[in-house]
N, C-alpha and C positions, 0 to 999 in steps of 0.2 A: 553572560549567563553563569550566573553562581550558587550554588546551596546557600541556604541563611546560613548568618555566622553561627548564629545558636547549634545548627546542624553540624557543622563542621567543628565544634569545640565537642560534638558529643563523639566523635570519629573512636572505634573502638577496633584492636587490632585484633583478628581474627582470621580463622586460614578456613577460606573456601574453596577456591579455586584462583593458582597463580592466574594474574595477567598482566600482559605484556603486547601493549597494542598504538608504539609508537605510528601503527597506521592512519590513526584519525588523527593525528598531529604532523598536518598538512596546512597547505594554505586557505585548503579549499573545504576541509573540516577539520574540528577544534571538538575536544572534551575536556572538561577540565577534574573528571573523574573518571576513574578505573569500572573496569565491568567486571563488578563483582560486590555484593552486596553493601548496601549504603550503610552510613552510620547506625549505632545502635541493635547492631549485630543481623540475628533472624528470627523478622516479626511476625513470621508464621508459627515461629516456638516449634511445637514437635511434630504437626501437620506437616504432611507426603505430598505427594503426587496423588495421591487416591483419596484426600480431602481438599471442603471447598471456601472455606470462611477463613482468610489470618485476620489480621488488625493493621491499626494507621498511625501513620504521619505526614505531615504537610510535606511537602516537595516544590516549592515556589521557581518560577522559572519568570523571565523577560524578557519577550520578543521585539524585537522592532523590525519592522517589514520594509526594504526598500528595493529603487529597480539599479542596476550602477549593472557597470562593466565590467567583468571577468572574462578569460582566458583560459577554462579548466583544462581545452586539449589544446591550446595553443592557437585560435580562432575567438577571436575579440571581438564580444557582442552584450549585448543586455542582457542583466539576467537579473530576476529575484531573487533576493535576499532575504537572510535572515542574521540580524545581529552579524551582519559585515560579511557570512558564512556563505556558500554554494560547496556539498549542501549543506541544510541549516544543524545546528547542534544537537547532542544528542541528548534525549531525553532518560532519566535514569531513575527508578524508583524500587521498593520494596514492592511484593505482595502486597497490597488491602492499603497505601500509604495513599493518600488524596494527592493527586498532581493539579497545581494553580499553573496555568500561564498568562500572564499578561502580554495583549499582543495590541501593539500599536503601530498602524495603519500610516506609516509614510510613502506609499506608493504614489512617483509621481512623474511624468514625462509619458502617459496621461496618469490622471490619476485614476484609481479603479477600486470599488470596492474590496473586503477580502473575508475570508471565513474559516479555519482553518479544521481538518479532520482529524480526529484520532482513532486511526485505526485499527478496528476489532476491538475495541473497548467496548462492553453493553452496557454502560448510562445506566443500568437495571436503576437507580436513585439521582441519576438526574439526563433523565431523556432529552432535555433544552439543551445539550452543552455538547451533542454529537457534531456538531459545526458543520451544517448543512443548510445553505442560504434557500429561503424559498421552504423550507420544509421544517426544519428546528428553530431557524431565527432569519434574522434580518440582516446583511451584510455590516460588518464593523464600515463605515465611512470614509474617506477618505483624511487623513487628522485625527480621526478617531482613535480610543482604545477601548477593548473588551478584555476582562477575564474569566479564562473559561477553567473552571474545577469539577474535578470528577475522581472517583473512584478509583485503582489500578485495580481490577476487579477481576483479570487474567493475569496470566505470567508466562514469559519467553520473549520471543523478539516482534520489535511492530515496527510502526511506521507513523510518521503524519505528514500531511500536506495540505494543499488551497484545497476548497472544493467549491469556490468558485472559478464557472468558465472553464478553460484551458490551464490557467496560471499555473501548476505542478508541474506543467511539458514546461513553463520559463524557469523555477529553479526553487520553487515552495518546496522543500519537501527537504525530512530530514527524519534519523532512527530515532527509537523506543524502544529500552530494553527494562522489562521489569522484572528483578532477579525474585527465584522461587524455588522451590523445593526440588533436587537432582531427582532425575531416574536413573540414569545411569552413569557412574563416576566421570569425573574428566581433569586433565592436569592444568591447561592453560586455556583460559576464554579469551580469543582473541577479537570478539566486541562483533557488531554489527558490520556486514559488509554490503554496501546498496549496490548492484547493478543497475545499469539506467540506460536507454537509448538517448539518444542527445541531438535536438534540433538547434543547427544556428540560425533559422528564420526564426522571425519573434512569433510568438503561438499566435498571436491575436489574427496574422496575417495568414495562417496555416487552417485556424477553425473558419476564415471567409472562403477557403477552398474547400472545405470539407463539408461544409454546408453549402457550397454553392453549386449553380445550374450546369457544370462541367464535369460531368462523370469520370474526365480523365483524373481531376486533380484530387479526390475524394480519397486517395489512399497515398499519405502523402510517406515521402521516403527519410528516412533518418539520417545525419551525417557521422552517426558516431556512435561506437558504444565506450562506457567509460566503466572502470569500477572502483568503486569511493574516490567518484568522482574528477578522475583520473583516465587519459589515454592520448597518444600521438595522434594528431593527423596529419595528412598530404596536404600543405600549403598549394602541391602542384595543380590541385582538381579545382580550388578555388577561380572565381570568376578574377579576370584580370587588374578589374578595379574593386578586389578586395583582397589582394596579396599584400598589401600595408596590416592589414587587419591579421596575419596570419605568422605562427612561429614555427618551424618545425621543432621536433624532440621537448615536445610540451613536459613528457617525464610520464613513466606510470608508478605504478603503490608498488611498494614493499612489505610482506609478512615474512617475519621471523619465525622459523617453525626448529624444535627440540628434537633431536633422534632419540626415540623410544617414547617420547610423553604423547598423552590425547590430546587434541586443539580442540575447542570446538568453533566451528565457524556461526554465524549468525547470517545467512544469506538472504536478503531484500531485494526485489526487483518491483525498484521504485520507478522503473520507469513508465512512458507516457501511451507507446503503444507494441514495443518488442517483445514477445515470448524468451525467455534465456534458457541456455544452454548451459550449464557452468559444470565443469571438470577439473580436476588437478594431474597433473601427467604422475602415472608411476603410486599415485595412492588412491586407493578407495574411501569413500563416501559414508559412512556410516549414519543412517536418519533416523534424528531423536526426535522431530518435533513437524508440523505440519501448522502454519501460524499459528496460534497461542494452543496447539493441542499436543501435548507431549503422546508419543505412537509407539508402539511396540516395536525395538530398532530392527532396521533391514539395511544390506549393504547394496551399494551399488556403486556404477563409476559415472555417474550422471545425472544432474541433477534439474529437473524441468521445474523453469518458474513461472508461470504467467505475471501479468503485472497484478500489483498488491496482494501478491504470494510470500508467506517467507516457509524456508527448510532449514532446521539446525540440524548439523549434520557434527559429526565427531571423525576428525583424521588423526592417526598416528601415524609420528615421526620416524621416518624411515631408521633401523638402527645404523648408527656409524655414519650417518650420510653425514657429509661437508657440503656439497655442490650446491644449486640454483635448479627449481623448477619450473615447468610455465602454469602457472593460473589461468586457466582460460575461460572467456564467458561468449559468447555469441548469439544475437538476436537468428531466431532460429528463422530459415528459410521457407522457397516454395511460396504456400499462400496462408502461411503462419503470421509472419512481419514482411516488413521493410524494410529495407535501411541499405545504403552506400557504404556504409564501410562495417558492416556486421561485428568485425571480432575483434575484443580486448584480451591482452596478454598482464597479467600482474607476475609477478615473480616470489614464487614460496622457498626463501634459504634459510642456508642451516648454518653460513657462518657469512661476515660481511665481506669475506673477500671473494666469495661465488657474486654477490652483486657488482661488485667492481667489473665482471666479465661480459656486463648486457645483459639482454634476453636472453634465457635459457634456450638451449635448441635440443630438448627434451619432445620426445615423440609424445603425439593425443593420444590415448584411448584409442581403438576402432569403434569403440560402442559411441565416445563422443562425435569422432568424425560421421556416425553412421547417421547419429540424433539431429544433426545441426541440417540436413539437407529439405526439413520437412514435417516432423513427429510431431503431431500440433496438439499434444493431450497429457497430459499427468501420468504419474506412474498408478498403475493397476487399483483399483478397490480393494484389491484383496492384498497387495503390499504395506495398507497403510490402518492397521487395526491402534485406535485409541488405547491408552494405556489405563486412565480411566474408565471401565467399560462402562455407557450408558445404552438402554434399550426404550428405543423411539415409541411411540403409539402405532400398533398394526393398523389400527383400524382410525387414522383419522378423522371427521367429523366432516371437511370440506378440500377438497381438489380442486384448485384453479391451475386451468392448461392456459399455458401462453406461449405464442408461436410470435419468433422474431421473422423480421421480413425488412427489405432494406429497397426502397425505390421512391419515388419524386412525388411531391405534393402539391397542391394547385397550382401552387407560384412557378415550379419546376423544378424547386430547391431537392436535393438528395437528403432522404432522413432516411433516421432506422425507427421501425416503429415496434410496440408491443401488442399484441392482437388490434393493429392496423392504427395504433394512435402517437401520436409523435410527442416526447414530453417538453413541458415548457415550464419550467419556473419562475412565479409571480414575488419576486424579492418582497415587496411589500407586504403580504400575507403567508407567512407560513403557516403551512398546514398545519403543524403539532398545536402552535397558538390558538388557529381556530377552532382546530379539535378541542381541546381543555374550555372554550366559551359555548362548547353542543354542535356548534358548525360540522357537521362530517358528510356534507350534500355539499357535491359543485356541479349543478347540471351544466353552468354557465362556462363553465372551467375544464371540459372534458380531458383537456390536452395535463392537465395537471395528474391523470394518470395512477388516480387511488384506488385502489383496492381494498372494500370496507372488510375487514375478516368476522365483526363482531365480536361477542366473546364465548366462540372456537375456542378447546380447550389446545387443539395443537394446528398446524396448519400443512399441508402438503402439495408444491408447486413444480409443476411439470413443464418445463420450459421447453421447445422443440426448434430447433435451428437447421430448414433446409437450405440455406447459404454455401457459400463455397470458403467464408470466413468463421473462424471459431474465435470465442468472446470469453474470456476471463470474468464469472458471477461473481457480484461480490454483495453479500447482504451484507445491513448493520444491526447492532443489539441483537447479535444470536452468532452462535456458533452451531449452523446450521451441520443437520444429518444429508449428508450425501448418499443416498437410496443407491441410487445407479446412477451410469452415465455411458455414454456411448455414440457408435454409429448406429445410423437406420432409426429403428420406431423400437420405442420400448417395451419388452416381452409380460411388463408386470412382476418381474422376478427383484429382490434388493439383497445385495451382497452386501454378506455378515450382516443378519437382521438384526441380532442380539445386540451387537454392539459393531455400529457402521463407523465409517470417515465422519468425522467431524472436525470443519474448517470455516472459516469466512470467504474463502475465494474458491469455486471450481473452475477449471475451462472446460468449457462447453465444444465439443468439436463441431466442426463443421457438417454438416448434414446429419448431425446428431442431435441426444436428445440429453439433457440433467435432468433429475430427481429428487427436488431436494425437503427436507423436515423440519420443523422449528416447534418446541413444547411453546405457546403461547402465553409466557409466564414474563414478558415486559411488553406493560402496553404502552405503546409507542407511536411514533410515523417513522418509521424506517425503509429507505432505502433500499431497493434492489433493481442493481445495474451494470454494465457491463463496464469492466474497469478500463477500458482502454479510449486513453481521452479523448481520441476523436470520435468516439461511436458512443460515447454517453452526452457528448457533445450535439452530437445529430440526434439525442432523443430516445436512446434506450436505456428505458428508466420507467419505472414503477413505484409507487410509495405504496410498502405495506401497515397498513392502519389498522392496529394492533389493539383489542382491546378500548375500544373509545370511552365505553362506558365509566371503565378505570382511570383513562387519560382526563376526564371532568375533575376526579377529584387530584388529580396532579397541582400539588402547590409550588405554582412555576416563579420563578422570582423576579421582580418587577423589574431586574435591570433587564426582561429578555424584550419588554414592549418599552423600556426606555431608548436601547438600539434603534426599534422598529422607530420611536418617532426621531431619532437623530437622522437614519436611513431618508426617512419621507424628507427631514427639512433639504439632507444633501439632493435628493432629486424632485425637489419642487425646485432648485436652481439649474439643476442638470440632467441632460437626455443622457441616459443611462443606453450606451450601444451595446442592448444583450441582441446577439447574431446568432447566438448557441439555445441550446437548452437553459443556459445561464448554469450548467453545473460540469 
């Protein structure tokens, strides 16, 4: 994966921000560019943070998707790929610059369709390309290629992965960083960093337990957490006849950190169903950004990410330091996550002969020590005021309440349903396609789980969770207003009305209730689901249908029902084992 030559011959030298992030030049991730703005300087010109329109260039990328074996913590198993990558490369773009990827579907040992996410990108001009099988398009085939192009229409740090089935818990998934306009100074970008829980079962075999008739194996446990992709594990806890398969001192990442300059981190929690905990021993947190919404900064020593969360946070360089710290991230406990081996250590030095020493045996936090036993929610409404300020509609037009619920359905299968309906993705019809032909009725189809909004000028969804589990929201095409959020029933009351949180991902706590906003200003079928893949897996999922009326005259491009018919020819030869949601 490389920029065109044309791009790279336009490479112009200019001082944004130092970087220095031999961290993704690992085995297990590869850049082959700096984070910090791409050739042909800054295409936003003199627009801030407090404007919304820059301009473009092409940005061409090429995927190839396979399954092979890796070893990231020293446990030898299958994993998806990307261009040889676990995880896959990173994505790099300008403000307003059109990102191409071509992505070609060599998945094989079985083969499986594939569809890939960009996310928190709003599609606001091409809706078709949010890479959502069953809802945007039709799965790429297996042999197949698709390219998907769109907009950088945000700016800060993302993410993509599969969003077909499970596959992201096998190893789809890799950073987005599209550089933009500072708010607040900083000296060295040190690039994206993914947090990720890490299963060595193959997922295929993890969503037959998660959907299936045994309510013990429904919440299945993790073996690992890793960060950029990276962590030791105990050979010892391995089954006996999988100790061949197993290394110890697999290795963890290295960050080079400056005494006295700003880093800023790029923190991702890519993973599949871990809540993270992430701290640095001995420095504070400083939080600029909440997924692509630059936030009025606030310090702290802890940093809560649900999965398809990111927080860019700013640390300075201790003065005079020389020594080794510990990086630490932890799937957070109680009945937050899962996982057998919760905690990664990375190591933040200030010169390479504290790395020669090991692990740092630098003390946590007590706030992270206190955070990790259980806190299963985001830091405060009122800590995270947009830098932007937007003001929501008081008086929306339409309130849809939707109450999660998690229990067995005729067969005895365990789903999670949304006011009582379990979702199902029909590969072969997606929704957005039949919307744009008038289709926006599926009496036949109920499980398909749309929600028609009309054209509502804003929309406002009250989600209530009396579970004893809390679920990371994650809408797409909006960077939705988080009203409230909470435990118990909600008072009616929305913190900071003027200008609230605005994010793509909430967590919703457990026996609690989100509140969240959207100006109805892209109409769509978008997505809203709980990002943790075994529980969007079993069916908690929603399509918000956006505008239909609009969506008619959407001029979708013929390559999206030329998929649909490559899709039909591959499963008019082959029984497609959707066991999931299919998402």
């Amino acid at each position: 994966m490389r920029l065109s030559g044309l791009t790279a011959l336009l490479f112009s030298s200019f001082v944004y921000a130092q970087t220095d992030y031999p961290e993704l030049n690992t085995t297990f991730l590869v850049t082959t560019n700096p984070v910090t703005p791409l050739p042909q300087g800054f295409p936003w010109g003199s627009k801030t943070a407090n404007n919304t329109n820059p301009c473009n260039v092409i940005r061409a990328y090429d995927f190839t998707v396979k399954r092979e074996q890796k070893a990231p913590d020293g446990y030898l198993k299958n994993v998806l790929i990307i261009n040889g990558q676990f995880p896959g490369p990173l994505i790099e773009a300008n403000w307003g610059d059109t990102i191409q990827v071509t992505v070609h579907n060599q998945i094989t040992g079985p083969e499986e369709g594939v569809a890939l996410h960009w996310h928190g990108i709003l599609q606001k001009t091409s809706q078709w390309m949010d890479g959502v099988p069953g809802v945007q398009q039709c799965p790429i085939p297996p042999g197949g290629s698709f390219t998907y192009s769109f907009i950088a229409d945000l700016y800060g740090t993302s993410w993509y992965h599969s969003h077909y089935s499970a596959q992201y818990a096998g190893g789809l998934i890799g950073p987005m960083v599209i550089h933009g306009p500072q708010t607040i100074p900083y000296d060295i970008d040190k690039g994206p960093i993914l947090l990720t829980d890490y299963f060595h079962r193959n997922y295929f075999s993890i969503v037959e337990d998660v959907v299936g008739t045994d309510v013990s194996k429904v919440g299945p446990l993790s073996d690992n957490n890793l960060i950029q992709g990276r962590n030791n594990f105990d050979c010892s806890t391995v089954a006996p006849g999988d100790t061949t398969k197993c290394t110890d001192n697999a290795g963890i990442t290295n960050f080079r950190f400056s005494p006295g300059k700003v880093h800023r981190l790029r923190l991702i929690n890519a993973g599949a169903e871990g809540m993270q905990k992430f701290s640095i021993d001995g420095h504070n947190l400083t939080v600029i950004a909440n997924d692509f919404v630059p936030i009025i900064p606030y310090t702290t020593q802890v940093v809560t990410l649900g999965i398809g969360q990111r927080t860019d946070v700013l640390v300075t360089g201790l003065p005079g330091a020389t020594g080794s710290y510990a990086m630490r991230s932890s799937i957070a406990g109680g009945f937050c996550s899962f996982s057998t081996q919760p905690d990664v250590i990375a190591i933040a030095y200030y010169n390479h002969a504290a790395v020669a020493l090991g692990t740092p045996n630098t003390t946590a936090w007590p706030a992270w020590s206190a955070s990790v036993t259980g806190q299963c929610a985001n830091d405060p409404l009122t800590d995270t005021t947009p830098w932007y300020p937007i003001t929501p509609d008081p008086n929306p037009p339409v309130t849809q309440n939707i109450d999660i619920e998690f229990g067995q359905n005729a067969t005895l299968h365990w789903v999670w349903t949304m006011n009582n309906s379990s979702f199902r993705a029909n590969y072969n019809q997606p929704i957005l396609l039949l919307s744009n032909l008038g289709n926006n009725s599926y009496p036949d189809s109920p499980q398909w789980n749309v929600y028609n909004f009309g054209s509502n000028s804003s929309i406002r969804i009250h989600l209530t969770n009396p579970g004893f589990l809390s679920h990371p929201i994650h809408l797409h095409g909006h960077n939705m207003f988080v009203l409230n959020v909470g435990t118990g029933s909600w008072d009616g009351t929305i913190v900071n009305p003027s200008n609230p949180q605005r994010r793509d991902v909430q967590i919703l706590p457990a026996g609690g209730y989100l509140v969240l906003q959207i100006e109805a200003d892209n109409p769509g079928a978008w997505p809203l689901h709980c990002h943790i893949a075994w529980h969007v897996s079993g069916g908690l999922y929603v399509t918000v249908l956006e505008r239909p009326d609009d969506i008619a005259k959407l001029q979708i491009p013929s390559i999206m029902a030329q998929t649909c018919r490559d899709w039909a020819t591959f499963t008019d030869e082959t029984v497609v084992d959707q066991i999931d949601s299919g998402l």
